[in-house]
N, C-alpha and C positions, 0 to 999 in steps of 0.2 A: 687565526694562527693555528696550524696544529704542530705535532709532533715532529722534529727535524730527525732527517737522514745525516748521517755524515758522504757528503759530494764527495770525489773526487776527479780531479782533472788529468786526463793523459793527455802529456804535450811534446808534441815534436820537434826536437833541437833547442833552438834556445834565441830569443831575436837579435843578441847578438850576434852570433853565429850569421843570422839572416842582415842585419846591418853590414857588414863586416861582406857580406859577398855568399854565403853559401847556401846559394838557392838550387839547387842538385836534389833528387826526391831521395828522402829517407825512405819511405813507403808511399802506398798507393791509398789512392781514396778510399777502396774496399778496404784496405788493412785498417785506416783509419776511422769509417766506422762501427769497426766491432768493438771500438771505446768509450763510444758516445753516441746520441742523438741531439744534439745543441753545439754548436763552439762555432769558433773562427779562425781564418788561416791566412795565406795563400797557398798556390801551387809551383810546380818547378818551373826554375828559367822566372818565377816571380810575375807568373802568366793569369793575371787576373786575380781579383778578389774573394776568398771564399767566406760564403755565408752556409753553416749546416744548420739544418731544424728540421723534428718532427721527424729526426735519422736520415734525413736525404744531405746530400752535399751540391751545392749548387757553385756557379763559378761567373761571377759579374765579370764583363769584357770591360774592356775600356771606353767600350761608346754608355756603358751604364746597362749595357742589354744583359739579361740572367739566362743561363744556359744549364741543363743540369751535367755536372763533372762527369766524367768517364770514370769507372770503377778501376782502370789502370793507369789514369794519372797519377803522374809523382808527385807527394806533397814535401817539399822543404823546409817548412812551419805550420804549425797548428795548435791550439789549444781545444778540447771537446771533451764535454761529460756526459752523464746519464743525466737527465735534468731532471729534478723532482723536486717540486718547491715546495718550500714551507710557510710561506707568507705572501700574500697577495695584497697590492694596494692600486690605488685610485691617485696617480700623481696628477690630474687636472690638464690647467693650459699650462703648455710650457713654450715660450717666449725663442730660448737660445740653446746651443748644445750645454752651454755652462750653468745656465740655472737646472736643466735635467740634469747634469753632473752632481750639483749641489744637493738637489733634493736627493739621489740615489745615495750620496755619500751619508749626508742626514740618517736617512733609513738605518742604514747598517750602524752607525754611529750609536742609533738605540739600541741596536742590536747586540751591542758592543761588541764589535767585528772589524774593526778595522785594521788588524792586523791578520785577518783571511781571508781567502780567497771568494771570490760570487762568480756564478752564473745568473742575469736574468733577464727575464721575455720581456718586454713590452708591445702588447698589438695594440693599434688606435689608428687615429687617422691625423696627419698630416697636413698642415698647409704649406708646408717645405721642407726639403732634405735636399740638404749642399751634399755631395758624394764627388768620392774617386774613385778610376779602378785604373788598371795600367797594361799595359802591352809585354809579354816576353822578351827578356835579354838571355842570349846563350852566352855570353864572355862572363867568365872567370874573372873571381876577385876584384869586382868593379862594385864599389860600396851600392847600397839599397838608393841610399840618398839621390846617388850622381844615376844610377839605373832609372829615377824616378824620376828627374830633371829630366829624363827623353823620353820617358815612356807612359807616365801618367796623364790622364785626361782627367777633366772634375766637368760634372756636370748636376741640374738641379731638377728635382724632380717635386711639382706642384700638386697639390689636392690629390693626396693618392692615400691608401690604405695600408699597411704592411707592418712587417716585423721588426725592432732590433732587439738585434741579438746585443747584450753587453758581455763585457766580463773584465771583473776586475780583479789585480794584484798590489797588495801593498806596499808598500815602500820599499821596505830590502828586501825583495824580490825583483829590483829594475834590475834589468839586462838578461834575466831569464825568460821575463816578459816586460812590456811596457807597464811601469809602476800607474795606478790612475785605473780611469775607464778608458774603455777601447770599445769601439760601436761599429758593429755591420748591418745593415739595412736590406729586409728582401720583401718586395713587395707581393700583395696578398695573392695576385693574378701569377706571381712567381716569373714575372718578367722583369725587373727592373731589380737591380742593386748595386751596393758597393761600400765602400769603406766612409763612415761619416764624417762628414768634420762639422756641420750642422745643423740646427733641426729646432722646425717649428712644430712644435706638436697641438692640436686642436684639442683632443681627449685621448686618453689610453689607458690599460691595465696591467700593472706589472708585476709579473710574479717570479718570486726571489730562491736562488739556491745557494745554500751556505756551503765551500766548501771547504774540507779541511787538511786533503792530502793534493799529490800532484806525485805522476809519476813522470821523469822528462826522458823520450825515448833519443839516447844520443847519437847521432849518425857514426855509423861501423866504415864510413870510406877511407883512406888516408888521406884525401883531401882536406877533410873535419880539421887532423892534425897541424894542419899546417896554418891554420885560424889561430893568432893572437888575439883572444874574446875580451881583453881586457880592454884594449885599446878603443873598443864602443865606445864611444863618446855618447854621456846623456845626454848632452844640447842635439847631437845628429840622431839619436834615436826619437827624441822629444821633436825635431822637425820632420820626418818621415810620417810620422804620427800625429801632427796636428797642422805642419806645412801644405798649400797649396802648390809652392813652386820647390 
């Protein structure tokens, strides 16, 4: 362990806002990372998966294929830091997404952190990763949920190598982002990823960033205004997030 940084995260809109319907670009991928080099998102119209690492922005299709973003893509949601970790560990074999949850939350629990925010890496190799990414909708005000009923594909990707990216937010932090872990997946050849929903891990190394602020950049459209953000339902944010269908 050495000496901690204090992180912090710039996040774009808020997943309510993105539950709720407003996927329209706040900024573009290049604005996005001159905030960070790690985080996850998607982009506008809710056009695929984003995985950033290592400062690059990549954009998983819906067949699971990884493409790198255009620097004037719109992103509608994002979360990304400066990644600088302070702790590196050896989580072993990991079975299911929820025993790596377990252990991750573990971790930080010594850390006594569970009331802030993480960035972390883990690279290893794989014996499966259940993934989604989904297709672009242009209509307005059509929840995340019901855009993903038509538009998401889930696919599994076997004996492969690659990154997830985590990041997590505490509990009264839901609806700014999803409370929990949240997992993006890019693989090491930079072809394959997507949003996790599970994963066999063979071996890996994970190294952890504590953070402690979060700036949330708010969309300036009038559109923004016309979002009732309360009305997010946690069970619909909770099935977008861990839902297959």
């Amino acid at each position: 362990m050495t000496n901690r940084k204090a992180g912090k995260f710039y996040q774009v809109s808020t997943l309510q806002a993105l539950a709720l319907g407003f996927s329209k670009s706040v900024i573009t991928v290049e604005e996005l990372l001159q905030h960070g080099n790690l985080g996850l998102g998607t982009f506008e119209d809710v056009d695929g998966e984003m995985i950033v690492l290592d400062g690059n922005c990549y954009r998983a299709k819906n067949n699971g294929d990884v493409v790198p973003a255009e620097s004037d893509r719109g992103v509608p949601f994002a979360a990304i830091c400066n990644f600088d970790p302070y702790r590196t560990e050896e989580p072993g074999k990991m079975d299911t997404i929820e025993q790596l949850k377990d252990w991750l939350t573990l971790r930080i629990e010594e850390d006594y952190g569970l009331n802030s925010m993480y960035a972390v890496r883990i690279d290893g190799d794989f014996a499966k990763v259940d993934a989604r990414s989904e297709s672009g909708t242009k209509a307005h005000h059509v929840t995340l949920k019901d855009a993903l009923n038509v538009t998401q594909r889930a696919f599994i990707f076997e004996n492969i190598k690659g990154t997830l990216v985590c990041v997590y937010f505490p509990d009264y932090m839901d609806g700014i982002n999803a409370s929990g872990w949240h997992l993006h997946f890019l693989s090491d050849d930079r072809k394959f990823g997507g949003h996790v929903f599970d994963v066999s891990m063979i071996q890996g190394t994970a190294k952890f960033c504590k953070i402690t602020s979060v700036e949330v950049r708010i969309p300036d459209s009038p559109a923004f205004d016309t979002y009732a953000l309360k009305k997010a339902s946690k069970d619909e944010i909770k099935s977008v997030e861990q839902g297959k269908k």
